[in-house]
C-alpha positions in Angstrom: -9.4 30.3 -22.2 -12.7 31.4 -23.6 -11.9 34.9 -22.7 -8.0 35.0 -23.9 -6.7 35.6 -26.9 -3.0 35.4 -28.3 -1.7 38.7 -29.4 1.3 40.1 -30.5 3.3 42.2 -28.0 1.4 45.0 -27.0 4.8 46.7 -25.7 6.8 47.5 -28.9 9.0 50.1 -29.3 7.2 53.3 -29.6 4.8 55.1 -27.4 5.4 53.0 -24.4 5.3 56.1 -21.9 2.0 57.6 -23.3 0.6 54.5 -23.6 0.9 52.4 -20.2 1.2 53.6 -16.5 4.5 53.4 -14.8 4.1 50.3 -12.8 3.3 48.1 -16.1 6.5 50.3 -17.7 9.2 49.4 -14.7 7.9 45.4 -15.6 8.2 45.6 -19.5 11.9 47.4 -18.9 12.9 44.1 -17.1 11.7 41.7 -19.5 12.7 44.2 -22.5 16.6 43.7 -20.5 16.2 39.8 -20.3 15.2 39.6 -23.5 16.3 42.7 -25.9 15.6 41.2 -29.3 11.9 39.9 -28.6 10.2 43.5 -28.3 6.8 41.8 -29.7 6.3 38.5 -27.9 3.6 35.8 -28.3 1.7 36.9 -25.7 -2.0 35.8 -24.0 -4.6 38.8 -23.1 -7.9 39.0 -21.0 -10.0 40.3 -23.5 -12.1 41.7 -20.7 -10.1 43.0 -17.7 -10.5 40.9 -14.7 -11.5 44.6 -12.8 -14.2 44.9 -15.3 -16.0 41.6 -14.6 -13.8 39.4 -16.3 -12.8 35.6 -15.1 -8.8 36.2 -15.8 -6.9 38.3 -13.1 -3.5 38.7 -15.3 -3.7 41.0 -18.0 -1.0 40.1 -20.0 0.9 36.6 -20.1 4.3 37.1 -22.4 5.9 34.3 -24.1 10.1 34.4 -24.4 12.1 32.4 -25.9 15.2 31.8 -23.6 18.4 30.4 -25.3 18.8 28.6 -22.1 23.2 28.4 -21.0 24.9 25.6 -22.6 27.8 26.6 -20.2 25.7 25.3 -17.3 23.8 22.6 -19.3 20.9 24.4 -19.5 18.7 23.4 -22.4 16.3 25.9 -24.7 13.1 26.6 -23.3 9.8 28.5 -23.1 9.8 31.4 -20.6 6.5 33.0 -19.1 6.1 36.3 -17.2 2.7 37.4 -16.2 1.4 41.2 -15.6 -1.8 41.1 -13.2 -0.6 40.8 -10.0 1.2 43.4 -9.3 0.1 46.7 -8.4 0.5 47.9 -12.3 -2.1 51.0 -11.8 -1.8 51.9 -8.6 -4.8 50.5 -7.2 -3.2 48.8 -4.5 -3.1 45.2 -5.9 0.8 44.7 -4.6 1.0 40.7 -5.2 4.3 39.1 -6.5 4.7 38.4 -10.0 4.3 34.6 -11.5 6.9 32.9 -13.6 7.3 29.7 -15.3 10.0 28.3 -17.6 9.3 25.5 -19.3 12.4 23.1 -21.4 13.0 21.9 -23.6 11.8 24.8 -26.6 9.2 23.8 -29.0 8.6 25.5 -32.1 5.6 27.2 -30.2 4.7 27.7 -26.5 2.1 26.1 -25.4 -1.0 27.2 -23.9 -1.7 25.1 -20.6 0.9 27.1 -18.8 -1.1 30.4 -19.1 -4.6 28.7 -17.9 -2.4 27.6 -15.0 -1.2 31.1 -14.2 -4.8 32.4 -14.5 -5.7 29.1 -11.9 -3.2 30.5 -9.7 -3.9 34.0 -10.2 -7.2 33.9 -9.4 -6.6 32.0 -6.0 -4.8 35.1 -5.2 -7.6 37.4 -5.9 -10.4 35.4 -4.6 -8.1 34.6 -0.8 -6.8 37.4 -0.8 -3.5 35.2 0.8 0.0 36.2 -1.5 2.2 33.4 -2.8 6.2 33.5 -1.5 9.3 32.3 -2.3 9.6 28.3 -0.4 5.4 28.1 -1.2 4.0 24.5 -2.4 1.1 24.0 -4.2 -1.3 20.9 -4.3 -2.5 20.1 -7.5 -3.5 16.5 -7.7 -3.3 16.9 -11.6 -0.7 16.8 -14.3 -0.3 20.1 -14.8 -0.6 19.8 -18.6 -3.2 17.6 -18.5 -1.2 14.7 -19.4 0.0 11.5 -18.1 2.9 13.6 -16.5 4.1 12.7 -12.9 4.4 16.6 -12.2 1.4 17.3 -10.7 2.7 20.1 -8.3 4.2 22.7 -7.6 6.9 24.8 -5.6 7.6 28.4 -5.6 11.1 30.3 -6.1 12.4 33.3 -7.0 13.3 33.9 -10.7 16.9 33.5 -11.2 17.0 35.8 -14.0 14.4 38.3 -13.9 15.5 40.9 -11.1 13.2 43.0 -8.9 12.3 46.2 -9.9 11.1 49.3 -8.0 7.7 50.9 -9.7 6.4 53.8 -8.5 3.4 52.0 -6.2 5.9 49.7 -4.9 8.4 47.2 -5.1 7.8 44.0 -7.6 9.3 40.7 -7.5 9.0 37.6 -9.7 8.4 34.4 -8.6 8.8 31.6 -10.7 7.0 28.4 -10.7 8.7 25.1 -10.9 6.9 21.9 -11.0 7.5 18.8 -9.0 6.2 14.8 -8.4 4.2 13.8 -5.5 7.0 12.5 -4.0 8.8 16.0 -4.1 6.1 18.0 -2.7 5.6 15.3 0.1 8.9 16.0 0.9 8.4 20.0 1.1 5.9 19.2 3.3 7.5 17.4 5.8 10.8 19.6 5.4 10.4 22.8 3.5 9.9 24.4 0.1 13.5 26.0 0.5 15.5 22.9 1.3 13.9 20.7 -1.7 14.3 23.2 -4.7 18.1 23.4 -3.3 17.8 19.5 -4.4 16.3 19.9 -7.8 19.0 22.6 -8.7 21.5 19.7 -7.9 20.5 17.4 -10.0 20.3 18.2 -13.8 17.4 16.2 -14.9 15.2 17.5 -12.5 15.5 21.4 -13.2 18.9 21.8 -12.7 20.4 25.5 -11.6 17.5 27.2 -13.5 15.0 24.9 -12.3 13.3 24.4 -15.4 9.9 22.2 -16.0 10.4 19.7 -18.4 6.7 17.8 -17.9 8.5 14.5 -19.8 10.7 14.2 -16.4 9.8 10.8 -15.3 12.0 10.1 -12.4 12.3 11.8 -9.1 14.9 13.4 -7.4 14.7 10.1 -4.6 14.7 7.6 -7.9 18.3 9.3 -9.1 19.7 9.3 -5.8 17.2 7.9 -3.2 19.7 7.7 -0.5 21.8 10.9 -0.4 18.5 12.9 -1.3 16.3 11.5 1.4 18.7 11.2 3.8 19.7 15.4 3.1 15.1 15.2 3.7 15.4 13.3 7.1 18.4 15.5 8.6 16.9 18.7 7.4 13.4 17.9 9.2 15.4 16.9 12.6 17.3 20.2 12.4 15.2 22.7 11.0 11.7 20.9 11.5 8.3 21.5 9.1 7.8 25.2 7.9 3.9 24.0 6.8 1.8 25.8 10.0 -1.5 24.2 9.0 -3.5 22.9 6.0 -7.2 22.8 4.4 -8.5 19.7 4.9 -11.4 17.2 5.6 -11.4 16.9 8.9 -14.1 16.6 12.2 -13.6 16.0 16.0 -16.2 14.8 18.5 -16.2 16.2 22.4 -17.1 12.9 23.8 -17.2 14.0 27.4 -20.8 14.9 27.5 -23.9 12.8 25.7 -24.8 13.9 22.1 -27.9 15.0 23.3 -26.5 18.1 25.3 -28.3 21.2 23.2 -25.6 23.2 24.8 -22.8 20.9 23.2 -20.2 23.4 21.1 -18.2 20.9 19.8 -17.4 21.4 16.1 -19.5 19.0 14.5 -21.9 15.6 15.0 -24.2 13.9 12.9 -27.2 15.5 12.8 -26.3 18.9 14.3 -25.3 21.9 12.9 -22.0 23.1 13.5 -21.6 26.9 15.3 -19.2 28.8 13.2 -16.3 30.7 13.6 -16.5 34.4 14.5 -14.7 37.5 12.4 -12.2 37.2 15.1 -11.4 33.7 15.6 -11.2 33.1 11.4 -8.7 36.5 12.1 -6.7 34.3 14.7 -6.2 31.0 13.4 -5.3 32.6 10.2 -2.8 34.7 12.3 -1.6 31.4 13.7 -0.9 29.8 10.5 0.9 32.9 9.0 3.3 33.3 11.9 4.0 29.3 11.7 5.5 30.5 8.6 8.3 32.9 10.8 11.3 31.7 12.3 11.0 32.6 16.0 12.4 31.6 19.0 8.8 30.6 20.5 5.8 30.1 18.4 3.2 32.2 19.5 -0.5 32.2 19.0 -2.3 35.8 18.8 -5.0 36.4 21.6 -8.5 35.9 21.2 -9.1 39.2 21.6 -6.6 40.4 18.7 -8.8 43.1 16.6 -9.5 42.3 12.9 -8.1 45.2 10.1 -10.7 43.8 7.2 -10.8 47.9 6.3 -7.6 47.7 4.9 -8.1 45.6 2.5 -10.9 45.6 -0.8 -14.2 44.5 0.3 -14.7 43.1 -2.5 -12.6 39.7 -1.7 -12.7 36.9 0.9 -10.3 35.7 3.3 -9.5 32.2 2.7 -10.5 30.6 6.2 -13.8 32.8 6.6 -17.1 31.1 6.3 -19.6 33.1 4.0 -21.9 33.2 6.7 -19.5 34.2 9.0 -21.0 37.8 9.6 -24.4 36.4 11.2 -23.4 34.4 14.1 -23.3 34.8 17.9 -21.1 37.5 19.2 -17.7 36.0 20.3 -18.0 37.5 23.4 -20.7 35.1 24.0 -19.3 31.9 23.1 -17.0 30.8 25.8 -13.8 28.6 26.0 -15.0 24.9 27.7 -11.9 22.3 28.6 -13.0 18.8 27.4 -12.1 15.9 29.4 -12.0 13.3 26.2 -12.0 14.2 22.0 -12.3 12.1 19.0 -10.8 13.4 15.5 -11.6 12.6 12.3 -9.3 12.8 9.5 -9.7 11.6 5.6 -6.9 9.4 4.3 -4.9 12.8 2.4 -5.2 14.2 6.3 -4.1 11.5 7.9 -1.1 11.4 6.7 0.0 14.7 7.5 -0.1 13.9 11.1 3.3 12.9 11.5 4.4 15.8 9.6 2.4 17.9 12.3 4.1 15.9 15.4 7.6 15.5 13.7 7.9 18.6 11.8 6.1 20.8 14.1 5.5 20.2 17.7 8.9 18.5 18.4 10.0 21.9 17.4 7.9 23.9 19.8 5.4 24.9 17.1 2.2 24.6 15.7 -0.3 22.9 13.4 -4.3 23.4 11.9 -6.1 21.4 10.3 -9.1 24.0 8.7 -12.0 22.1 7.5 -12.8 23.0 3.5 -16.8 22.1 4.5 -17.7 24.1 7.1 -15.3 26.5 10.1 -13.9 23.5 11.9 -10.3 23.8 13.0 -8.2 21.9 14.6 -4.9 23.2 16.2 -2.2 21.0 17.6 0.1 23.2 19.6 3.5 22.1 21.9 4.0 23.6 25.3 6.9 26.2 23.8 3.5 27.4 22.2 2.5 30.8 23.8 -1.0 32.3 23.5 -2.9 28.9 23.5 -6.3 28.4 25.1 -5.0 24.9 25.6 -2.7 24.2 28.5 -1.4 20.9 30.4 -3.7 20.9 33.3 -6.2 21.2 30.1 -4.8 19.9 27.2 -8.2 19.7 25.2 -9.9 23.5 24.7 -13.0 24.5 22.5 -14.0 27.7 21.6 -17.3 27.2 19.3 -16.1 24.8 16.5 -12.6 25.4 17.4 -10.6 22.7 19.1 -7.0 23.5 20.3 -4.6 19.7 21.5 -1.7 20.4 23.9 0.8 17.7 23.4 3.8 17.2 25.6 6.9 16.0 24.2 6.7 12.5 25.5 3.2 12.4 24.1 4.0 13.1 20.5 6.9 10.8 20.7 4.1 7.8 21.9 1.9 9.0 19.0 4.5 8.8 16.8 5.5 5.2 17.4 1.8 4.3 17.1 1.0 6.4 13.8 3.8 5.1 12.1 2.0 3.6 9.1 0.3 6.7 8.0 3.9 7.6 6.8 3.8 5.5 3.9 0.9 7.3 2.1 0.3 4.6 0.6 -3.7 3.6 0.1 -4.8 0.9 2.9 -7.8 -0.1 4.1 -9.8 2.2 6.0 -11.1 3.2 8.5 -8.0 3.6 11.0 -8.3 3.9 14.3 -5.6 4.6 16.9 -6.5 5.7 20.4 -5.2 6.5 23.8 -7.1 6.0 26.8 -5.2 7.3 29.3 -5.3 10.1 27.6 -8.7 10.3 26.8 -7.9 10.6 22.6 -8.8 8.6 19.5 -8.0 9.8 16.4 -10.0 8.0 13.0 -8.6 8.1 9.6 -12.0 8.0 7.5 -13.0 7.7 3.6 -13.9 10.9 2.1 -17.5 9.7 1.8 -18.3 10.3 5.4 -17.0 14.0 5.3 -19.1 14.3 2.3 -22.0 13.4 3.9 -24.5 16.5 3.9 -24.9 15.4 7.5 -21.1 16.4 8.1 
């Protein structure tokens, strides 16, 4: 917040046209129709431009009062829109817009919603990867920096502000909505979509609007914890997981050579360095996790060989699962795909326990799941036999290429994990670390403290 300031509204009435470009015109007029009688709102301003060096990407965060509807129930309450993300100037940042609304009204807004938007904003900038409607987001944090239990969130579209068409492209607004741990979980193992249908349902928890009251102390599963999971358990058997793959701590072990093989690719052992991804294996698993996210008859994996279009975009940002150092590694011509007779992966306890969201929600449904290490270009990618373009296949169900580990799992598999793995379903903190392994077929899987994949060693 060092760098922001609140203003008054910088639209007003008169010179508008002279004064701003079109795109940042077509998203005034919107907000200006929401809200005709606030043409000056409290709003928050970079004071230097996040193009000119700056550390804020949204230019402008506006401040409405909303009457709220009493008709549906809907209380008074604070209403955000921020300008940044889309393309206002015609330099080809085309990004959705961010929303919050925020209940019930205070005299004033408060601040901690716009350093949250800026958060968000710069994520967006720095991964270059664009936020949609059904998107969670891990926070791990009261979002006000309270004692709140909404420390998440989900991602919607606004119910009142309407896309509008600017002359460098079409804009839409999302709108965040925050949620409990317990409500993101269930995102997780279901979908974004499916739980903010919930939270419209029930009053209390956001209601048709889905506004954010941070005093909410009771989840959606703690006012009706049968009918709502029980809507969560048949909506994951029908429509499975629509989470492809996740950042995480995570390591596997090729244990079917000695540690001392020099020529040993696996992803990572104590005391070696890993190899790291190439330009176009970052380019495929992060293929593979977008297309999770499309409803498909098959779930496909893109070829190795699938060319990389980093000229279209800005030089000047990073994709989100390249490795800085990713430029000066050896060619991926030369690094060749080995089949591993036996593998040993390594999981934190937050990793874990995702698992059976990655055999439930995802491979049950002829899909896919990575794990992509945050501390270093490990990946690891679970993928069912419906899965096409795999480097993994049943007569090899355990592939590497360089640090990248693919795990074929047939049906009757996953449903024997499954049974085994069942504790890690509880989340809830036990004593590590937890082992659970297969010898027939050649797997063990470790849940592990954070502390080991801290280790500088890992």
């Amino acid at each position: 917040m060092d760098e922001m300031r609140p203003s008054s509204g910088a639209a007003a009435h008169l010179g508008l046209a002279s004064i701003f470009p079109p795109g940042l015109q077509a998203i005034y007029g919107e907000s200006r129709r929401l809200y005709p009688d606030q043409a000056n709102p409290l709003q928050v301003t970079a004071i230097v431009k996040y193009w000119l060096g700056g550390p804020d990407p949204l230019d402008y965060i506006s401040m409405y009062r909303n009457v709220g509807c009493p008709g549906q129930d809907i209380p008074e309450h604070w209403h955000y829109v921020s300008l940044g993300l889309s393309d206002l100037y015609g330099d080809n940042r085309v990004h959705d817009l961010l929303v919050t609304q925020l209940g019930p009204s205070e005299t004033a807004p408060p601040t901690w919603p716009a350093e949250l938007m800026q958060g968000l904003a710069r994520y967006v900038f720095q991964s270059e990867n664009t936020f949609c409607s059904g998107d969670h987001i891990s926070w791990h944090s009261p979002l006000d920096n309270s004692e709140s239990r909404i420390q998440h969130m989900l991602l919607t579209e606004d119910p009142q502000m309407l896309p509008v068409q600017t002359p460098f492209g079409h804009v839409s607004f999302l709108q965040i909505v925050g949620v409990c741990t317990e409500e993101l979980q269930a995102a997780q193992q279901w979908n974004g979509q499916g739980i903010l249908d919930l939270l419209r349902g029930v009053h209390i928890a956001g209601g048709p609007w889905l506004i954010t009251d941070m005093r909410r102390g009771e989840t959606i599963f703690d006012i009706d914890p049968h009918m709502q999971q029980e809507r969560v358990d048949k909506g994951i058997e029908t429509d499975g997981s629509n989470l492809s793959g996740v950042s995480a701590k995570c390591a596997w072990d090729d244990l079917s050579r000695p540690p001392e093989d020099e020529d040993d690719s696996r992803s990572i052992c104590i005391g070696s360095q890993p190899r790291r991804l190439s330009d176009k294996d970052t380019e495929q698993i992060r293929e593979a996790l977008r297309k999770g996210l499309e409803i498909k008859s098959k779930s496909v994996l893109p070829p190795i060989s699938s060319q990389r279009h980093s000229h279209d975009r800005p030089q000047s940002r990073k994709n989100s699962l390249e490795s800085e150092s990713s430029a000066a590694i050896v060619p991926h011509e030369l690094v060749r795909t080995r089949q591993l007779e036996s593998v040993h992966l390594k999981f934190n306890q937050e990793s874990g326990t995702l698992l059976p969201l990655c055999l439930r929600g995802r491979l049950l449904h002829g899909r896919h799941f990575t794990y992509k290490s945050i501390n270093g270009d490990t990946a690891i990618t679970f993928v069912s036999t419906g899965v096409e373009g795999a480097f993994a296949t049943e007569e090899h169900p355990y592939a590497a290429h360089g640090p990248w580990l693919q795990i074929l799992l047939t049906e009757e598999f996953v449903e024997q994990m499954l049974a085994d793995i069942q504790d890690l379903s509880t989340r809830e903190v036990s004593k590590l670390p937890k082992e659970y392994s297969w010898p027939d077929k050649k797997l063990k899987i470790s849940v592990l403290p954070d502390t080991v994949f801290d280790s500088p060693l890992q």
